[in-house]
C-alpha angles and dihedrals in degrees: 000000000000129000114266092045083064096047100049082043091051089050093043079052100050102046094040081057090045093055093047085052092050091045090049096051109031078048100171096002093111093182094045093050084045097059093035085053091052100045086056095050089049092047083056100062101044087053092053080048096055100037093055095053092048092043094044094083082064084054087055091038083057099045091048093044093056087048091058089046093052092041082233082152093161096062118112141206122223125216119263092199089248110127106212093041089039087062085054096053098049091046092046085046091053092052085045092058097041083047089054099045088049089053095047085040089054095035093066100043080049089056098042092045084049092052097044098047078050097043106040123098092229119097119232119186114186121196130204132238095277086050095255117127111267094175139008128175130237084256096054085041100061086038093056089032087232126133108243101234093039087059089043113121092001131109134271093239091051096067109100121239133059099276093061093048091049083054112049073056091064118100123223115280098013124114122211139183128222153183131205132210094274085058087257117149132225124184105198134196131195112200139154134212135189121274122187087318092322131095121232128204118224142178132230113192111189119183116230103179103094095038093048105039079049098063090045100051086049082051109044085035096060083038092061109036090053099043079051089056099050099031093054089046090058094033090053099051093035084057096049095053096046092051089051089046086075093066088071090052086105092055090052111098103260093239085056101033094085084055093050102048080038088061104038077049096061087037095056089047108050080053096054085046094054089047089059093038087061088039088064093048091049093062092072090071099041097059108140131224108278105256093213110224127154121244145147114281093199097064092049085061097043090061088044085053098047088044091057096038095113100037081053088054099038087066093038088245122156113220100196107188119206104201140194135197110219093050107126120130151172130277147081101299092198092060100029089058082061093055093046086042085054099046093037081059092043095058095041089053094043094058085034099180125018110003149121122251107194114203106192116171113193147173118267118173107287087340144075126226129206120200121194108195127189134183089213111125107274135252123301116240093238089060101050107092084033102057097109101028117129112264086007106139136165090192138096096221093018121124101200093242106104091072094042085049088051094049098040089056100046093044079052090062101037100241124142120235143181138191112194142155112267111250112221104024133033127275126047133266126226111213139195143182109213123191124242119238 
């Protein structure tokens, strides 16, 4: 029972007890028991009167308290031109507005914090208190290729594809870095913060690749243009005095004049092969801007086919095509026929010798993918963060620039690319999403 229904009972209950005892006592006296009747029922009403001012500030406790409750924190009580209420209402008014600002203060950081979490490029994964993800933003969801609200409420672990997999390995409180199998490259964090008394675990993906791509490419890029420089200059003058060397061949004994052009001819030639050798290097830096036409990409693979028919045959390796007819897309054909020459040279030279290469182009969405399958023998786990690394090389005679072409061709155009080991045979497979026209 509250309060102020005991109080107005208890004054019902004392004057109905003081009329008995007037009654009682006045007995036949009826003017007497009048005016003592009408005493009492003036007394009750004062007493209403006066209950209901002292109890009035509850009315105003209970009104404050449901719009706490209710967070109706705009609401606002008006004065009743009682001093001593009218201090409470200003001093509950005033709470009411502090209580509003703080809501509309927190409500936008709320909101900012909100945005940001959605807007950055970093990718943030939380996870609730069973270790499950509660929440992920857009950023989180294109780097794990999930569907936000598929991944919702699922593990880690769970999450198909291989960075998933790196991370759910990664103890609390330890950062790693990682590659994939298109050479990009993820730092991840595994952290935890306090949460109403419980700690929660959370994830912070942050891309690499262009950053780091970025700075290599600064890097190679300076390495090479100045080994060019001072390597043509030697090479130059080196050339020119060899060449003029010959004209002293006549002077030379006859018994020792074959050794002598023999040698300025190897000379002259090692030269001419280190100046290639550079040449080849240089034309990383000189790639030019994609000029986008359409055109068929079949056909682009059937000539590759028919260039590399003897060397195919030469290793006893089979080169089986799967076609399709609507297949044209969108790049630049000149510098694209360079990427399919040099994966076309990287599988050949991963079977070696008897094998099979499989070229499948399919639909894919909007897209068309190309897969390049060998049967070599795979990529070696140790190889397989640094593929398209600059200088990065399996082979004896190999210079580690076919790859970074590849990859600096197919970034230009904005296509996304893989090389991975196959899953269920041996060899790798190369793969690309070209655009449709």
């Amino acid at each position: 029972m509250r309060f102020q229904t005991k109080v107005y009972l208890a004054n019902v209950v004392l004057h109905l007890s003081l009329l008995g005892f007037c009654i009682y006592i006045v007995g036949e006296q009826r003017l007497l028991l009048v005016f003592a009747e009408v005493f009492l029922l003036l007394s009750f009403f004062v007493f209403l009167y006066f209950i209901r001012k002292m109890t009035e500030p509850l009315y105003y406790i209970d009104t404050l308290k449901s719009f706490i409750k209710e967070k109706e924190y705009s609401s606002r009580f008006s004065k009743v031109g009682q001093q001593d209420l009218d201090d409470l209402i200003v001093l509950f008014n005033r709470m009411l507005s502090q209580l509003y600002e703080e809501r509309l203060q927190l409500g936008e950081k709320k909101g900012i914090l909100q945005k940001l979490i959605e807007d950055t490029p970093m990718g943030i994964v939380i996870l609730d208190f069973d270790g499950l993800i509660s929440d992920l933003n857009p950023a989180a969801s294109a780097i794990l290729s999930s569907q936000i609200e598929k991944v919702k409420g699922a593990s880690i672990a769970s999450i198909q594809g291989e960075l998933a997999e790196k991370m759910a390995a990664i103890s609390l409180g330890v950062t790693q870095t990682f590659n994939d199998a298109s050479g990009a490259r993820y730092r991840v964090q595994h952290a935890q913060f306090v949460e109403r008394g419980f700690h929660r675990r959370f994830y912070l993906i942050t891309e690499l690749t262009q950053e780091v791509t970025r700075s290599q490419k600064d890097t190679y890029d300076k390495l090479i243009r100045v080994m060019c420089h001072e390597i043509n200059n030697t090479i130059g003058a080196t050339g020119s005095l060899l060449q003029s060397c010959f004209h002293y061949q006549e002077q030379i004994k006859p018994e020792d004049r074959d050794d002598f052009t023999d040698a300025l001819g190897i000379a002259i030639e090692r030269t001419q092969s280190l100046n290639q050798f550079m040449q080849r290097y240089a034309s990383l830096v000189k790639i030019p801007t994609p000029e986008l036409a359409s055109f068929k990409l079949g056909e682009v693979l059937s000539n590759m086919s028919l260039l590399f028919q003897s060397q195919l045959e030469a290793g006893d390796i089979k080169l089986q095509l799967t076609l399709i007819d609507d297949d044209r897309v969108l790049g630049d054909q000149n510098l694209l026929e360079q990427v399919v020459v040099n994966i076309f040279k990287n599988a050949m030279e991963a079977i070696d010798h008897d094998g099979l290469i499989r070229v499948e182009i399919q639909p894919l969405g909007e897209q068309l993918q190309l897969k390049v399958i060998d049967s070599g023998e795979g990529i070696a786990e140790a190889m397989e963060g640094r593929l398209f690394t600059p200088f990065t090389t399996t082979k004896q005679k190999g210079q580690g620039i076919g790859l970074i072409f590849v990859r600096e061709v197919l970034e230009a155009h904005g296509y996304t690319y893989s090389l991975v080991n196959n899953e269920q045979e041996a060899g790798a497979c190369f793969s690309i999403l070209f655009n449709r026209p």
